[in-house]
Structure formats: structure tokens, C-alpha cells
C-alpha positions as CSV (number, residue, x, y, z in Angstrom):
1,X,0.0,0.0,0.0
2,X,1.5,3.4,-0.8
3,X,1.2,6.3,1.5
4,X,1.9,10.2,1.4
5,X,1.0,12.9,3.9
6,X,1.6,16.3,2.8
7,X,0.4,19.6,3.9
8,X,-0.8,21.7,1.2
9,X,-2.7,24.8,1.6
10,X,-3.3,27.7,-0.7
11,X,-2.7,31.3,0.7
12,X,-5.7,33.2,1.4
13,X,-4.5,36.0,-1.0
14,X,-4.5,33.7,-4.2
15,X,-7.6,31.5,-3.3
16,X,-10.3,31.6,-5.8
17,X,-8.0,31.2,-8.6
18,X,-8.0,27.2,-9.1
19,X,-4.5,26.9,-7.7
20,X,-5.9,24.3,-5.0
21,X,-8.0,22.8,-7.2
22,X,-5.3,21.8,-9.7
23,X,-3.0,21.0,-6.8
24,X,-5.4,18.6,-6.1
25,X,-6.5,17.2,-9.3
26,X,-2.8,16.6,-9.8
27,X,-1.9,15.1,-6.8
28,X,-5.2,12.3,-7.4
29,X,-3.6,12.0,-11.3
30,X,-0.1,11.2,-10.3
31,X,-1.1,9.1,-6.8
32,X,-3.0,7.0,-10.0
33,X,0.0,6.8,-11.9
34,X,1.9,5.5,-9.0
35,X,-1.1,2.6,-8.3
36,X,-2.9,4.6,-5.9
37,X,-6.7,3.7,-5.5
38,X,-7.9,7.0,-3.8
39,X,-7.1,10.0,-2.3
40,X,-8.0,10.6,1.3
41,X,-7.8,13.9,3.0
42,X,-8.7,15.4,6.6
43,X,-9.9,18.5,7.4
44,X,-11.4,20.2,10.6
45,X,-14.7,21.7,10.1
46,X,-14.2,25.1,10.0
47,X,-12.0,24.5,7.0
48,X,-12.0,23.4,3.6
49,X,-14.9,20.7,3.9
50,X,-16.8,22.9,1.1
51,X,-13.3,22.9,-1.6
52,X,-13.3,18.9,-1.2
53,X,-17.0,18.4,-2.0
54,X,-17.2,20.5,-4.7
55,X,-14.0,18.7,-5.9
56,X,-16.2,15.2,-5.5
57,X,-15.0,14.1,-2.5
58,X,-17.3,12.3,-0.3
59,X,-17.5,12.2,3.5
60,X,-16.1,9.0,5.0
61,X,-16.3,10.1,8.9
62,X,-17.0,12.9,11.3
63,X,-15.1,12.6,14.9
64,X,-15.3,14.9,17.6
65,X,-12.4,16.6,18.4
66,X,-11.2,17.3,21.9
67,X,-12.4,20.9,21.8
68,X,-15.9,21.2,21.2
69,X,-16.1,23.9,18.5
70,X,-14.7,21.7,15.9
71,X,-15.0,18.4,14.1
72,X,-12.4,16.6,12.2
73,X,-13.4,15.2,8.4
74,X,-12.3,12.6,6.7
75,X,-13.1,12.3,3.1
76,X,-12.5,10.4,0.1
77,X,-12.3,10.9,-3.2
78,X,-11.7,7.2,-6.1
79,X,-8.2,8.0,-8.3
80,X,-9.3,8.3,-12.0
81,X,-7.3,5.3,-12.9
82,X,-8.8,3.0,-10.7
83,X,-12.7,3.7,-12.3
């Protein structure tokens, strides 16, 4: 199984511009290449929950985090190559 964890985030003066949406779509392209299935990513809720949906990533779980104003989100999202 082949595992990455990276931390990518776009600055908040350039969103809006598809720069995290191509980051992401090539990320998923080249995780296919290398026999990746599917692209996981975790979020807290106050985050980017809305950028991964629109980007068809579906929920997988909502946990409560130790604080109470947040929850942390995993969600999924099937590699091209594996369709």
C-alpha cells in the first residue's frame, strides 16, 4: 500500500483562482499513476470541507475533536485510474 502525507494549503490571497483545485487534481492524477486507488484527506470543520466536496470528495467520517467547537473530516475521493 502506498502512502503520502503532505500539507498543502493555498494562501488566502490567491484563493479563488484554481490553484488548490489543480493542486489537487494533480496530486489524485499522479497518486493513480503510481497505483494509488484513492485519495484521502482530513480537514477540521471550519475549514476546507466545502473545496473537497465540490471537488467530489465524499465524507467517509466525522469525529469529535477534543475541543468542542470543531470536528475533524475525513473524506475520500476514487483516483481516475482505478474507475
Amino acid at each position: 500500500m502506498s502512502s503520502a502525507k503532505r500539507n498543502i494549503f493555498v494562501d488566502e490571497r490567491t484563493r479563488g483562482k484554481g490553484i488548490g483545485r489543480s493542486l489537487a487534481e494533480l496530486a489524485i492524477e499522479k497518486g493513480g499513476e503510481l497505483g494509488c486507488r484513492f485519495a484521502l484527506v482530513e480537514t477540521l470543520s471550519f475549514q476546507a470541507v466545502g473545496f473537497y466536496t465540490r471537488g467530489s470528495f465524499g465524507k467517509v467520517m466525522i469525529r469529535m475533536s477534543h475541543s468542542i467547537t470543531f470536528e475533524n473530516i475525513l473524506l475520500w475521493r476514487r483516483s481516475k485510474e482505478a474507475c
